[in-house]
N, C-alpha and C positions, 0 to 999 in steps of 0.2 A: 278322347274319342280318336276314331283310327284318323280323321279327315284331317285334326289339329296335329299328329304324331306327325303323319305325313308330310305334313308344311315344315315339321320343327327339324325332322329328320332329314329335309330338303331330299324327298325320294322324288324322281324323276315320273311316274308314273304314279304316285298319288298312293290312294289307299289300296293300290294295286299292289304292289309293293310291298306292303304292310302285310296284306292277306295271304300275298306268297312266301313271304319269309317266317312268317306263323304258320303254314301248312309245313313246308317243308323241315321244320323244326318243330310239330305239334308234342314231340316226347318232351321240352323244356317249355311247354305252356300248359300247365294243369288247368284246371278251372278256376281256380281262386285269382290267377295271372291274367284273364281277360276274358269275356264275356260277350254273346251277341244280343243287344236291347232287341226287346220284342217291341211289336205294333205299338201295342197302348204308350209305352215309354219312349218307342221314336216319334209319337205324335205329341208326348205331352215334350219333348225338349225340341221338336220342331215348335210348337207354339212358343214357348219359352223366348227361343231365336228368330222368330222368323224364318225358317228354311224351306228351302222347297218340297214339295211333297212329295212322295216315295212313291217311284215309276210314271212321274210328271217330264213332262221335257223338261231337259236340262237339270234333272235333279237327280237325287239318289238311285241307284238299282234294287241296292241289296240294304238291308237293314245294316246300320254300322256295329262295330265294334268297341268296345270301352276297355281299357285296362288299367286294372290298378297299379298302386307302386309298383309293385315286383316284376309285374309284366313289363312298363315301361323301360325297368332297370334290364332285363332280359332282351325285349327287342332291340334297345342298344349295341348289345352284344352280337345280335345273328344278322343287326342289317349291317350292309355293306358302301354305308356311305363316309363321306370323309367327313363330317362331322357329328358323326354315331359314337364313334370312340369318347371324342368331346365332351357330347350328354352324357355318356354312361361317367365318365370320369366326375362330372358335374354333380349326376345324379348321388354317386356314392359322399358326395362331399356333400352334398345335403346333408343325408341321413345320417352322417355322424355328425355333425350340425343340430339336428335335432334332437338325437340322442342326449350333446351335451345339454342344450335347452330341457329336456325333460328330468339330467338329473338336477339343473339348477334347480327346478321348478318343486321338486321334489326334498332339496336339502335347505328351500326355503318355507316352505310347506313344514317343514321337522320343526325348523328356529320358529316358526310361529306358533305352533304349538306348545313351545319352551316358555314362550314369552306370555303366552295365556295362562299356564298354570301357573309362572310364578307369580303374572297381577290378583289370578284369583287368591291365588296364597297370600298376597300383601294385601288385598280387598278384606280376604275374612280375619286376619293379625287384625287390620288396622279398624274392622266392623267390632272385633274383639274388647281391645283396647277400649275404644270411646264407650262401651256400655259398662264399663267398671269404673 
């Protein structure tokens, strides 16, 4: 959410901030990079949290904004705080972090497969065997 980026990006101005340096760099945010929740969905993740209601005092104005990976990797790059750089450096280190997680997960996934065919192959030798 833009409110959580904002705090993490220690932007002086809040999700002000956030909405400006996404307007002004809107050709490096397609849509798949961040998104503006409608009604129904800032009501159900208000109820979710407890937050204040949208155009209540002291609460929201503007319906927020959500981005995913890519975007978060992205606005790292276009904000201008001193510890934007940091996250983005972070962020990349995640994702190849996860990458390796997914090929472990994967070259384990393979050896388990290895290891079922060859019990089923000693299950049906050894079902073989005992009926002779």
């Amino acid at each position: 959410m833009d409110s959580d980026l904002a705090i993490l990006y220690e932007c002086k101005n809040g999700t002000k901030s956030i909405n400006l340096a996404v307007k002004r760099n809107i050709d490096k945010f397609p849509n798949d990079f961040y998104f503006q929740l409608d009604l129904e969905e800032y009501s159900n993740l208000k109820f979710q949290f407890e937050t204040s209601s949208l155009n209540s005092y002291g609460g929201v104005r503007k319906l927020p904004y959500a981005f995913t990976e890519k975007g978060v990797a992205m606005l790292a790059s276009v904000l201008k705080t001193s510890i934007a750089a940091n996250i983005s450096i972070s962020i990349m280190r995640a994702f190849v972090l996860m990458r390796k997680y997914g090929l472990y997960f994967e070259l384990t996934k393979k050896y388990i497969e290895i290891l079922r065919f060859h019990f089923e192959t000693l299950e049906l030798n050894l079902l073989q065997y005992l009926n002779y």
